[in-house]
KEVO-938936 format. One record per atom (N, C-alpha, C, CB): residue number from 1; residue in one letter; chain; atom name; x, y, z. Coordinates in Angstrom, 3 decimals. Atoms other than C-alpha are relative to their C-alpha. Glycine has a CB too. Example, Ala and Ser with C-alpha at 12.3 -4.5 7.8 and 13.67 -1.06 7.14 Angstrom:
! KEVO-938936
NUMAR   resi   resn   chain   name         c1         c2         c3
NUMAR      1      A       A      N      0.890     -1.190      0.000
NUMAR      1      A       A     CA     12.300     -4.500      7.800
NUMAR      1      A       A      C      0.900      1.200      0.000
NUMAR      1      A       A     CB     -0.992      0.027      1.246
NUMAR      2      S       A      N     -0.820     -1.190     -0.060
NUMAR      2      S       A     CA     13.670     -1.060      7.140
NUMAR      2      S       A      C     -0.770      1.090      0.730
NUMAR      2      S       A     CB      0.414      0.462     -1.415
! end
This chain:
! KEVO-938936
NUMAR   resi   resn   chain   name         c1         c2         c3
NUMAR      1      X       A      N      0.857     -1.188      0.000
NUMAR      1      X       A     CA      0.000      0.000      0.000
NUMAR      1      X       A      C      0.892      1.237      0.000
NUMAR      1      X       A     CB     -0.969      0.006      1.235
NUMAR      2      X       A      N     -0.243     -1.482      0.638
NUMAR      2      X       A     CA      1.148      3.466     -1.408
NUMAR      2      X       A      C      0.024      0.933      1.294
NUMAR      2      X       A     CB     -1.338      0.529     -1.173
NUMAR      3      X       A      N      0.427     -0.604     -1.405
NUMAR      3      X       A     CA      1.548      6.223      1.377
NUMAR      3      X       A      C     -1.325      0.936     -0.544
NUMAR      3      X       A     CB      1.430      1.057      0.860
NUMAR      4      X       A      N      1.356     -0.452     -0.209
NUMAR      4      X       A     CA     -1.374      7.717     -0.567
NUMAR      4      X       A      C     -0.806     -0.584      0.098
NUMAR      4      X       A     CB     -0.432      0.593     -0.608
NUMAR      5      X       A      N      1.501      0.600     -0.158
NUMAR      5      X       A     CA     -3.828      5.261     -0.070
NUMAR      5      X       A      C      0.062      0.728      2.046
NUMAR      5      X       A     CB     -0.104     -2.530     -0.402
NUMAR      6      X       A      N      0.129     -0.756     -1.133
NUMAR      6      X       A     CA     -2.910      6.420      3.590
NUMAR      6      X       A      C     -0.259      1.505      0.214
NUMAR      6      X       A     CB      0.966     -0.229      0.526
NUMAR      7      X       A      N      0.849     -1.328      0.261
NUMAR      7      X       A     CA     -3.501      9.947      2.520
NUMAR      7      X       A      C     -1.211      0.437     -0.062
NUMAR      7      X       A     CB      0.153      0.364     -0.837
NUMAR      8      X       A      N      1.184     -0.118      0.045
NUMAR      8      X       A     CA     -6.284      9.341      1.516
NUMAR      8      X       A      C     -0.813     -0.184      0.983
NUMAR      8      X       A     CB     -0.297     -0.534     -0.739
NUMAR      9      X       A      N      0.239     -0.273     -1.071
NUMAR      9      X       A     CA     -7.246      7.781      4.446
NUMAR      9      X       A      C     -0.256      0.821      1.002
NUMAR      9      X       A     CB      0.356     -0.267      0.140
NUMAR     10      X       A      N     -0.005     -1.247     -0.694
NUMAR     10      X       A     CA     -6.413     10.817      6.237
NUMAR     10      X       A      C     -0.941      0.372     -0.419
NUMAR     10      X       A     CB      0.966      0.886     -0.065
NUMAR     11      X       A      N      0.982     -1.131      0.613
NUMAR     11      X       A     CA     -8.613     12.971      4.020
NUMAR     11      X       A      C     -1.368     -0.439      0.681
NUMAR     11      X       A     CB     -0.110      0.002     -1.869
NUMAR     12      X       A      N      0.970      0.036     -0.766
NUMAR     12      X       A     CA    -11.486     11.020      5.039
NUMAR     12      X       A      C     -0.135     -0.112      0.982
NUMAR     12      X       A     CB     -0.508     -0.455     -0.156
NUMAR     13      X       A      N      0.318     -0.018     -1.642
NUMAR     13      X       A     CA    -11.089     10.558      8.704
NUMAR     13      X       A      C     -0.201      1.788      0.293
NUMAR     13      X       A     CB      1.636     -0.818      1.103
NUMAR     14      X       A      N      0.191     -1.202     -0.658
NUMAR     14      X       A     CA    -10.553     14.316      8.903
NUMAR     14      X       A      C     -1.236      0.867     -0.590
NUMAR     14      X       A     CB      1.305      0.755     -0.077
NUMAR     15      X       A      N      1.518     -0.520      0.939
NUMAR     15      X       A     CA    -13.460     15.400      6.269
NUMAR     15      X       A      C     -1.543     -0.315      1.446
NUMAR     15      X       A     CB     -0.293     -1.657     -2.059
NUMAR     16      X       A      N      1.204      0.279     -0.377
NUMAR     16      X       A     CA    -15.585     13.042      8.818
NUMAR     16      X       A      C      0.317      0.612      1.481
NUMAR     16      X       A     CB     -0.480     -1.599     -0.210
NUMAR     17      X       A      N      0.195     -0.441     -1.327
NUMAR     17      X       A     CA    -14.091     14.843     12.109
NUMAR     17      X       A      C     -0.609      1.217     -0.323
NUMAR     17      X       A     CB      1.243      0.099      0.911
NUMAR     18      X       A      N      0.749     -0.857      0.423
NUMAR     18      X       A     CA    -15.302     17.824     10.278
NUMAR     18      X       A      C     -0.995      0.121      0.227
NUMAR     18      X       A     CB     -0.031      0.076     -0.808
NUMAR     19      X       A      N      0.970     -0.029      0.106
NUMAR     19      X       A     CA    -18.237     16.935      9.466
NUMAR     19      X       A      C     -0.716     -0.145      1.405
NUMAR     19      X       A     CB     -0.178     -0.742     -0.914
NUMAR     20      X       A      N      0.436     -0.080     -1.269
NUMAR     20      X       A     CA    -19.028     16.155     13.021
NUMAR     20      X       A      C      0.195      1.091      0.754
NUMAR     20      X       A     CB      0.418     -0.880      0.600
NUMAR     21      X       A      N     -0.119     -0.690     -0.429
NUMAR     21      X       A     CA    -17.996     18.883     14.171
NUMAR     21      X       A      C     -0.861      1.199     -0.429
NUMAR     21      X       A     CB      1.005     -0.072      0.046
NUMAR     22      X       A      N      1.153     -1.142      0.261
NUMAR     22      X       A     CA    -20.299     21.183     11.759
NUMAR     22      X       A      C     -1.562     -0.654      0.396
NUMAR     22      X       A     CB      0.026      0.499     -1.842
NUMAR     23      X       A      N      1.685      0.516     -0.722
NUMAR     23      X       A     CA    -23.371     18.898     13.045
NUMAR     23      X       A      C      0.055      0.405      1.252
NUMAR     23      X       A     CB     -0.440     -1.762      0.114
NUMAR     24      X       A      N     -0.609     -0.490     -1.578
NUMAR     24      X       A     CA    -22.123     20.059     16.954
NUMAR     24      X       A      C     -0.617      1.340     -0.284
NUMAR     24      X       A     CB      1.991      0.020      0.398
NUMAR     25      X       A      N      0.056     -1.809     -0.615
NUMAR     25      X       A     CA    -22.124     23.626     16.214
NUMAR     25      X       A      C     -1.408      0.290     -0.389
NUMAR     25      X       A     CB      1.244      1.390     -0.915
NUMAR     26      X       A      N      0.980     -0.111      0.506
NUMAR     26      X       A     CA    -25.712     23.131     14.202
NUMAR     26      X       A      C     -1.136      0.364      1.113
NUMAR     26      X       A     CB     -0.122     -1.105     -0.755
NUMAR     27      X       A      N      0.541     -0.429     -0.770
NUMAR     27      X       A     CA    -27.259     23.302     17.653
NUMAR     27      X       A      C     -0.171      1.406      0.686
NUMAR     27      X       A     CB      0.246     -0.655      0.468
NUMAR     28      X       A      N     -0.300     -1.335     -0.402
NUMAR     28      X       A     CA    -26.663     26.932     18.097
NUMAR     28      X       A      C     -1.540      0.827     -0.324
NUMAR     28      X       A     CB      1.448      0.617     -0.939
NUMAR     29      X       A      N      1.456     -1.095      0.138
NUMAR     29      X       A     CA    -29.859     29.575     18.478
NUMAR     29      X       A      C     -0.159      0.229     -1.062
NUMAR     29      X       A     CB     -0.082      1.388      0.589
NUMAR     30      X       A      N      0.390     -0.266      1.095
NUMAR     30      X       A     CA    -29.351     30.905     15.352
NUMAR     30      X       A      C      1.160     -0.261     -1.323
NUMAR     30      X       A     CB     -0.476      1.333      0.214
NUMAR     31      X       A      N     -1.021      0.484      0.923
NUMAR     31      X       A     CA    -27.673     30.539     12.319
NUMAR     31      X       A      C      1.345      0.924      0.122
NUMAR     31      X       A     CB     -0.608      0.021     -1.519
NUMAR     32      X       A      N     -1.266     -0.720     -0.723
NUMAR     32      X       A     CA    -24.909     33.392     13.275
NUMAR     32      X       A      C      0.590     -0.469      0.796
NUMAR     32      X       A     CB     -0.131      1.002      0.572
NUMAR     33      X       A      N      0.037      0.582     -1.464
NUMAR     33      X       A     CA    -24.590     32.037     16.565
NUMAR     33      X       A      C      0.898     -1.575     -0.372
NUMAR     33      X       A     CB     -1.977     -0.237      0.694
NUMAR     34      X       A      N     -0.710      0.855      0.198
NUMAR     34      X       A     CA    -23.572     28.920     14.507
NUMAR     34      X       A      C      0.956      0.086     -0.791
NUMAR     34      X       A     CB     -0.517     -0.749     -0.197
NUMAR     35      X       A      N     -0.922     -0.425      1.074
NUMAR     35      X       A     CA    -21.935     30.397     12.182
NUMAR     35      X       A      C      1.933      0.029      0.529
NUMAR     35      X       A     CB     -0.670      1.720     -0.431
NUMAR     36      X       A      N     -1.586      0.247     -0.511
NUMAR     36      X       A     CA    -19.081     31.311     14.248
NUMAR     36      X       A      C      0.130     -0.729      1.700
NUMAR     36      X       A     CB      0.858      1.788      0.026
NUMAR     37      X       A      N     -0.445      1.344     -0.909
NUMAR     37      X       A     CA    -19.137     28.207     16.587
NUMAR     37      X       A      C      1.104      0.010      0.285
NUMAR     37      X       A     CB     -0.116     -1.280     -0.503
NUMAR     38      X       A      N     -1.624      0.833      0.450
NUMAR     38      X       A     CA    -15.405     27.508     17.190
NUMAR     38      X       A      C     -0.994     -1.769     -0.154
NUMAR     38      X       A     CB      1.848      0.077      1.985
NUMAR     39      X       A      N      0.692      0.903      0.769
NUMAR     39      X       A     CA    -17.238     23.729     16.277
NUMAR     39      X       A      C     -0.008     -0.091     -1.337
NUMAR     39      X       A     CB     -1.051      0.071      0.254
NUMAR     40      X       A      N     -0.021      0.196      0.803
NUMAR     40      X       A     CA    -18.070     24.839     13.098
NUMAR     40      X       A      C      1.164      1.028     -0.533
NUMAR     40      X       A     CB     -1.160     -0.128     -0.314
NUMAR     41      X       A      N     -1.282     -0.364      0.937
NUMAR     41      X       A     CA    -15.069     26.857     12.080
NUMAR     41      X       A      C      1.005     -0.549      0.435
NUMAR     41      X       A     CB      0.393      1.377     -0.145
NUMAR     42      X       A      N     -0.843      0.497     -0.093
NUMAR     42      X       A     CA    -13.084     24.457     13.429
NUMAR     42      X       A      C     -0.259     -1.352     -0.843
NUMAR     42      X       A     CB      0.302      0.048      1.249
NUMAR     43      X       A      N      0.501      1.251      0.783
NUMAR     43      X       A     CA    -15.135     21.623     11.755
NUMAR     43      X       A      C      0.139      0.275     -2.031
NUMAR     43      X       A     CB     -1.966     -0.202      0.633
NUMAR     44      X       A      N     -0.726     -0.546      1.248
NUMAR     44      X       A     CA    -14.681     24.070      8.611
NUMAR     44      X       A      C      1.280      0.045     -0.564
NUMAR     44      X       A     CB     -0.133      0.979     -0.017
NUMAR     45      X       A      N     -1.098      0.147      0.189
NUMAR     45      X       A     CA    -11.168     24.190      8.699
NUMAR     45      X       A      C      0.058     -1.747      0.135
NUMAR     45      X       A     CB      0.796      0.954      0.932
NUMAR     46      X       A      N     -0.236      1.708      0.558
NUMAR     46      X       A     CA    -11.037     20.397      8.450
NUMAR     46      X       A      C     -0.344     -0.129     -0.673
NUMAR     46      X       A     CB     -0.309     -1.105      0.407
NUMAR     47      X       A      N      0.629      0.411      1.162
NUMAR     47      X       A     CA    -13.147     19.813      5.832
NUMAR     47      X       A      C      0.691      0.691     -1.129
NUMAR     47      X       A     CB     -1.469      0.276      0.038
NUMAR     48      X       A      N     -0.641     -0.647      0.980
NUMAR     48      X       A     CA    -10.736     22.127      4.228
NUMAR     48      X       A      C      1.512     -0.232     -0.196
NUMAR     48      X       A     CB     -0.248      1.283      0.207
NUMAR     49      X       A      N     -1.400      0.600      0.201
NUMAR     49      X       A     CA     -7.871     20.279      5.024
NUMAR     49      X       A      C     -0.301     -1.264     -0.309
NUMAR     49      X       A     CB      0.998      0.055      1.189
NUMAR     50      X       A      N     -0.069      0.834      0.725
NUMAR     50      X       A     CA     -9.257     17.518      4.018
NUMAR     50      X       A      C     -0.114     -0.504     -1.794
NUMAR     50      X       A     CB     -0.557     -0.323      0.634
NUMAR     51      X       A      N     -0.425     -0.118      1.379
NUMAR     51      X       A     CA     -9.642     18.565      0.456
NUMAR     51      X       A      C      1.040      0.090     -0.118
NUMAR     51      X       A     CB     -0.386      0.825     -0.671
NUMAR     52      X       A      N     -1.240     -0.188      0.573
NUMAR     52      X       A     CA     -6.014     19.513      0.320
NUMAR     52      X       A      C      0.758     -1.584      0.302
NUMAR     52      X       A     CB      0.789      1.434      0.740
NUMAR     53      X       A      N     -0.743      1.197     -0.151
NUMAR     53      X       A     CA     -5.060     15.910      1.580
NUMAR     53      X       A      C     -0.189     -0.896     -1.462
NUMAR     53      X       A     CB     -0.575     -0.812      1.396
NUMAR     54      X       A      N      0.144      0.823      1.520
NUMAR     54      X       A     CA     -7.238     14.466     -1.249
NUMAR     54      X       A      C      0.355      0.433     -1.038
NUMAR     54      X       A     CB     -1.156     -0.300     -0.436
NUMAR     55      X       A      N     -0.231     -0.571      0.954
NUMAR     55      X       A     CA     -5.762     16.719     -3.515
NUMAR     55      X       A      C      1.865     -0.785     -0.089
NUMAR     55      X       A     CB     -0.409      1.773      0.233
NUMAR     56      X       A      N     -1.194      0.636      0.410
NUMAR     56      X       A     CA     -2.606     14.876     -2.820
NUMAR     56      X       A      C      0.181     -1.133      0.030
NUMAR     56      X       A     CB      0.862      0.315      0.472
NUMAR     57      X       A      N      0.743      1.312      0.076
NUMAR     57      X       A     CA     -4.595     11.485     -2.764
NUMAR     57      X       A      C      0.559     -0.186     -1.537
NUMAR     57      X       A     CB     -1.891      0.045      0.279
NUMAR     58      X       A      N      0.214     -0.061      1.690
NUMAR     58      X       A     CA     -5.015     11.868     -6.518
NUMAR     58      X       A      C      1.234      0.309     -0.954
NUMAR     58      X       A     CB     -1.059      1.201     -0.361
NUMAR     59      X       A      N     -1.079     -0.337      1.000
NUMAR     59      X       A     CA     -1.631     12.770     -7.540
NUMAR     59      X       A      C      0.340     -1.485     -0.349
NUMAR     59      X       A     CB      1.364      0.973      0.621
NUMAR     60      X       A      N     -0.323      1.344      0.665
NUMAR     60      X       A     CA     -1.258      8.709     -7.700
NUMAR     60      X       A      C     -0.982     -1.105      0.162
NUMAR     60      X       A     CB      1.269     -0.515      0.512
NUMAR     61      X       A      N      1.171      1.262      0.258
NUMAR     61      X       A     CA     -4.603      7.004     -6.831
NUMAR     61      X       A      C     -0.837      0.873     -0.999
NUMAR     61      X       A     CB     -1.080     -0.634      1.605
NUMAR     62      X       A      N      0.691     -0.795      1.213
NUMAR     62      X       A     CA     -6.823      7.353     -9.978
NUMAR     62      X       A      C     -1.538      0.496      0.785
NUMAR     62      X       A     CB     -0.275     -1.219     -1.625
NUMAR     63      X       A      N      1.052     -0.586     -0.083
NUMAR     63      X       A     CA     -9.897      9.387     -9.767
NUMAR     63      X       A      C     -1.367     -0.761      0.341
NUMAR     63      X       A     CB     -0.011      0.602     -1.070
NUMAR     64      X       A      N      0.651      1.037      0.765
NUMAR     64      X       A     CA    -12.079      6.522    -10.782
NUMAR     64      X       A      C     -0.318     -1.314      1.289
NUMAR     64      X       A     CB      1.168     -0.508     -1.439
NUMAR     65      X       A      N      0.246      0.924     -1.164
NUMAR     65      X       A     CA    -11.089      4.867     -7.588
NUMAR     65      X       A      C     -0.141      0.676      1.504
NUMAR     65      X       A     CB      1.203     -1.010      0.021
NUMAR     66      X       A      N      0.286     -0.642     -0.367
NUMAR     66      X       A     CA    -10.273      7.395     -5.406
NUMAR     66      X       A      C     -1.693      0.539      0.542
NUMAR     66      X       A     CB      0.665      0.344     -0.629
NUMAR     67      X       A      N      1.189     -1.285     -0.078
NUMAR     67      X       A     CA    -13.334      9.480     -5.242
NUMAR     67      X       A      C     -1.512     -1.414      0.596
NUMAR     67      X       A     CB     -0.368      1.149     -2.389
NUMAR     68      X       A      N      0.665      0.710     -0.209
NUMAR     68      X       A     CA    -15.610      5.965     -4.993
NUMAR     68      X       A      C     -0.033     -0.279      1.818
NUMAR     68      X       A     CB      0.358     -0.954     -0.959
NUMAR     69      X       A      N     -0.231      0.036     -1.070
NUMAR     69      X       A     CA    -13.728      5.397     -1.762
NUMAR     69      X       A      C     -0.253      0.578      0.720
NUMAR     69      X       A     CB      0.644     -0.078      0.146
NUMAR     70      X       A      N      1.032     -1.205     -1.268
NUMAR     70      X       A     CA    -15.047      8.413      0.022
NUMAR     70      X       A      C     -1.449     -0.650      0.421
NUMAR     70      X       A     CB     -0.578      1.854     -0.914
NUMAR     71      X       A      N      1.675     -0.223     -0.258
NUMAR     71      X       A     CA    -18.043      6.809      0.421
NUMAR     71      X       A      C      0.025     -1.373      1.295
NUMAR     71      X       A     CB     -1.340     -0.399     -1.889
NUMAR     72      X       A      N     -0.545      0.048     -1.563
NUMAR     72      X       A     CA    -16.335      5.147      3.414
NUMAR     72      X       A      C     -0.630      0.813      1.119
NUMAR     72      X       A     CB      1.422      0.464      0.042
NUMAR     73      X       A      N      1.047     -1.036     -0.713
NUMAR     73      X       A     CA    -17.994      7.889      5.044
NUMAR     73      X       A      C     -0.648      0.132      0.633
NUMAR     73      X       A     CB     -0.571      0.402     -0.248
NUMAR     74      X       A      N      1.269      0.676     -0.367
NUMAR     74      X       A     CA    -21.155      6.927      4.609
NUMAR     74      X       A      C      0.093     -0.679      1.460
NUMAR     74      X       A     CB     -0.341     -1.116     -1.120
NUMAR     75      X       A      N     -0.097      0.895     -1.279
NUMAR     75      X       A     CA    -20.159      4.386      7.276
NUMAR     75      X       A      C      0.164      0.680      1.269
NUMAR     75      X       A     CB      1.135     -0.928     -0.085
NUMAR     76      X       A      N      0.260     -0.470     -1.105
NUMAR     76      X       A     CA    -19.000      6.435      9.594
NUMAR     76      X       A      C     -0.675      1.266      0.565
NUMAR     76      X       A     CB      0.877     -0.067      0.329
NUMAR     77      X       A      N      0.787     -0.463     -0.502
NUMAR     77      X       A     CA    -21.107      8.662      9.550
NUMAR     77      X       A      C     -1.826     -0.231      0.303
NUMAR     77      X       A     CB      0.391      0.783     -0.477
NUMAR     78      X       A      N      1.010      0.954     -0.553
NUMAR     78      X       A     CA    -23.851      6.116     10.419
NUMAR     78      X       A      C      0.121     -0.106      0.757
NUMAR     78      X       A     CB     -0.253     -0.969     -0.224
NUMAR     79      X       A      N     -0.643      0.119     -1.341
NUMAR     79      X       A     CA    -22.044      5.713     13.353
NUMAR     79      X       A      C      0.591      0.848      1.105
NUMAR     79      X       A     CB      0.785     -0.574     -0.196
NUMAR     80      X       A      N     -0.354     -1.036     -0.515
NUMAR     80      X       A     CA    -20.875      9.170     14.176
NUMAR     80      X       A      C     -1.879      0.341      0.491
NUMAR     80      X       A     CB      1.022      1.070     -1.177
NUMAR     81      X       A      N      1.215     -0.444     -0.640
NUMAR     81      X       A     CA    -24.725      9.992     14.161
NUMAR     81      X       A      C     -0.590     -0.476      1.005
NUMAR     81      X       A     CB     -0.809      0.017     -0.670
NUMAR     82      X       A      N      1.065      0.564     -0.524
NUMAR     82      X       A     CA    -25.987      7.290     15.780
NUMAR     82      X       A      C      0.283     -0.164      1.628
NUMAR     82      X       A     CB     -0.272     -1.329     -0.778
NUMAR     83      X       A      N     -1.144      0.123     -1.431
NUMAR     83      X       A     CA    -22.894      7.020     19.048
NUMAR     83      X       A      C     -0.417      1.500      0.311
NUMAR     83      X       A     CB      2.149     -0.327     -0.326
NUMAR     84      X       A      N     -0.121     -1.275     -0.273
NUMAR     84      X       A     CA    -22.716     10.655     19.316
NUMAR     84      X       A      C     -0.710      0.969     -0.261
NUMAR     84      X       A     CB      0.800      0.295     -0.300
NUMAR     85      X       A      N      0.879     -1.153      0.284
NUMAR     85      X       A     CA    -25.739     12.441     18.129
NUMAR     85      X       A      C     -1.881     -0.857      0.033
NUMAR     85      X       A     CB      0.637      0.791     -1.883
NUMAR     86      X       A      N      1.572      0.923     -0.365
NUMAR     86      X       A     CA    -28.407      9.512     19.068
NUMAR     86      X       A      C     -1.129     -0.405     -1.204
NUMAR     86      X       A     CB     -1.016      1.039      1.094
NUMAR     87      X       A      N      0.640      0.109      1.298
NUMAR     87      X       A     CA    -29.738      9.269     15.387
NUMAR     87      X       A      C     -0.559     -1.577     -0.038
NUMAR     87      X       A     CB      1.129      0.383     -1.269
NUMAR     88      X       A      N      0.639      1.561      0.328
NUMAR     88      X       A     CA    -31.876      5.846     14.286
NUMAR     88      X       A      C      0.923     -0.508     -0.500
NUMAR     88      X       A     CB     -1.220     -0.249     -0.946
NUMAR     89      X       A      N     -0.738      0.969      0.356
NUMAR     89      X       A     CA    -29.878      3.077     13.592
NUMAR     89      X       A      C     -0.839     -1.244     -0.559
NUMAR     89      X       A     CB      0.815     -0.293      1.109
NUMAR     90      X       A      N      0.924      1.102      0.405
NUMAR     90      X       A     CA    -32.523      0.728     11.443
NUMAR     90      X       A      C      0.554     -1.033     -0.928
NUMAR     90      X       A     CB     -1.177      0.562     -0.641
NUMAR     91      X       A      N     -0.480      1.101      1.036
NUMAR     91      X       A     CA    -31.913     -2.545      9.429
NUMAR     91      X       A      C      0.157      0.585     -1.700
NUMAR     91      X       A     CB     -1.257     -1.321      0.066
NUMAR     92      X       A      N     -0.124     -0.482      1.784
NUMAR     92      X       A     CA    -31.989     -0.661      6.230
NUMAR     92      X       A      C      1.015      1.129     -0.001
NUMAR     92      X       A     CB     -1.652      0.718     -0.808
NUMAR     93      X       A      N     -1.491     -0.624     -0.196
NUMAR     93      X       A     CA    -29.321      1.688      7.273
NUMAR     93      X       A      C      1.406     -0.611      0.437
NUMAR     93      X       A     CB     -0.142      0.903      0.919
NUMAR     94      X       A      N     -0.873      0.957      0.006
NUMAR     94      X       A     CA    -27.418     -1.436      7.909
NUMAR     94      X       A      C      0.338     -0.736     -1.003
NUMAR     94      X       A     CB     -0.243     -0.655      0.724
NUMAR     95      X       A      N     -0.179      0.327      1.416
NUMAR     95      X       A     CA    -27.920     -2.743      4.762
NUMAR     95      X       A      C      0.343      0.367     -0.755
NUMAR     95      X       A     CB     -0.531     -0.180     -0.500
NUMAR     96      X       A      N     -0.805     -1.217      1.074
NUMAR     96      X       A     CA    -27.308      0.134      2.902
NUMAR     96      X       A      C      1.468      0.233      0.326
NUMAR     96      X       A     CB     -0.712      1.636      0.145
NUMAR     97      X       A      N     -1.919     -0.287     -0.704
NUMAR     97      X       A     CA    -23.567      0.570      4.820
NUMAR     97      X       A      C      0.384     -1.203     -0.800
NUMAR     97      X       A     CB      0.523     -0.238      2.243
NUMAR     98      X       A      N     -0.768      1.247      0.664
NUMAR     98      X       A     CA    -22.910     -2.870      3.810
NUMAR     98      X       A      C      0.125      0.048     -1.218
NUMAR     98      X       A     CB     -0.534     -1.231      0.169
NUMAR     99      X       A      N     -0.212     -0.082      1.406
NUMAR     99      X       A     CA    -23.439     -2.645      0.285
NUMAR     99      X       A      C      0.800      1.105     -0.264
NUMAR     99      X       A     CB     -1.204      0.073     -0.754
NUMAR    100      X       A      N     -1.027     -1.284      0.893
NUMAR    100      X       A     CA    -21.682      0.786      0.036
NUMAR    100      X       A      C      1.646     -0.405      0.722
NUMAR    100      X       A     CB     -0.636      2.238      0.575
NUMAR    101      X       A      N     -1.190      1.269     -0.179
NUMAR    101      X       A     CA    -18.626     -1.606      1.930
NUMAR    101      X       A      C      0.518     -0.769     -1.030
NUMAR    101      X       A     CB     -0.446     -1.073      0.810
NUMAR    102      X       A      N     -0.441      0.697      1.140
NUMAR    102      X       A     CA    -18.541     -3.745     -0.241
NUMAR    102      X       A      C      0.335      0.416     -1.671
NUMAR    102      X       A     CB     -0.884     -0.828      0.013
NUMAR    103      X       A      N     -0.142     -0.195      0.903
NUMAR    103      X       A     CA    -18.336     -1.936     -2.979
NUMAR    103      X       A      C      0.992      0.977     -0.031
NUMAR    103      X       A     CB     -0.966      0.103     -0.465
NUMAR    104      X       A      N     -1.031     -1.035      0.149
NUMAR    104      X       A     CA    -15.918      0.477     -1.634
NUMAR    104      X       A      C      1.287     -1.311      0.023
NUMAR    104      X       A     CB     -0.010      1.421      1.467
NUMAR    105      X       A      N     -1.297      0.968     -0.065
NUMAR    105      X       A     CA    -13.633     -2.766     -0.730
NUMAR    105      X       A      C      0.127     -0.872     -1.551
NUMAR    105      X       A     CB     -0.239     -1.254      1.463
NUMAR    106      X       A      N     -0.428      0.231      0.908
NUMAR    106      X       A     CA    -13.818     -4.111     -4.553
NUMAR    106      X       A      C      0.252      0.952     -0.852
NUMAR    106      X       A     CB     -0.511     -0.725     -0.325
NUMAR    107      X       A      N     -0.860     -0.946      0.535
NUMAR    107      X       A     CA    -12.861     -1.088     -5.720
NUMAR    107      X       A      C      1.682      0.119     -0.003
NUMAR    107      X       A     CB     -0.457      0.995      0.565
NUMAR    108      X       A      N     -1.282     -0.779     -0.899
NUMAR    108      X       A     CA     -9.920     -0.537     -3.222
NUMAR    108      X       A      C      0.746     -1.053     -0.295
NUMAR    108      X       A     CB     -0.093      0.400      1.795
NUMAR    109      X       A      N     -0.197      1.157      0.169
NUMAR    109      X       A     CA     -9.317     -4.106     -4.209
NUMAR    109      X       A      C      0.625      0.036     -1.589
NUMAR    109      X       A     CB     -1.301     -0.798      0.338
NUMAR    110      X       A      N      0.071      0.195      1.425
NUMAR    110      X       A     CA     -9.587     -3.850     -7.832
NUMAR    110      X       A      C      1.530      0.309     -0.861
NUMAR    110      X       A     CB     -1.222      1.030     -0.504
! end
């Protein structure tokens, strides 16, 4: 394994601390109020370092595979919602993870 498939890696773990972090600050009174969260401009600044990671993902994993793999994600953020923000966890949101698994691992495979 390439150190960008570990790049990539990166990109999405930190895209998805991001993203948790702009669902955090979403609880704020108003949209100002959330606006400048430290939460969400700290959850902003990740999501903005995680484009620049995948931007150096792609200098040697192809696009084609790359970009499929984000959807890794998905997963954890099934799991970010459901641990840490109490969201439904139903058999069809289990099903659906799995298939977007499996299809991210014959990609990553491929």
């Amino acid at each position: 394994m390439t150190p960008y498939w570990f790049v990539l890696a990166a990109a999405i773990a930190t895209s998805m601390i991001g993203q948790a972090l702009l669902k955090a600050g979403a609880g704020a009174a108003n949209f100002m109020a959330q606006l400048f969260d430290w939460r969400t401009l700290l959850g902003l600044s990740l999501y903005g370092g995680a484009a620049l990671l995948y931007i150096v993902a792609l200098r040697r994993i192809p696009m084609s595979v790359a970009l499929p793999c984000t959807a890794a994600s998905y997963v954890a953020a099934l799991l970010i919602g459901h641990f840490a923000f109490a969201e439904p966890l139903g058999t069809t949101h289990l099903a659906a993870v799995g298939l977007i698994s499996l299809g991210v691992l014959l990609l990553a495979t491929a």
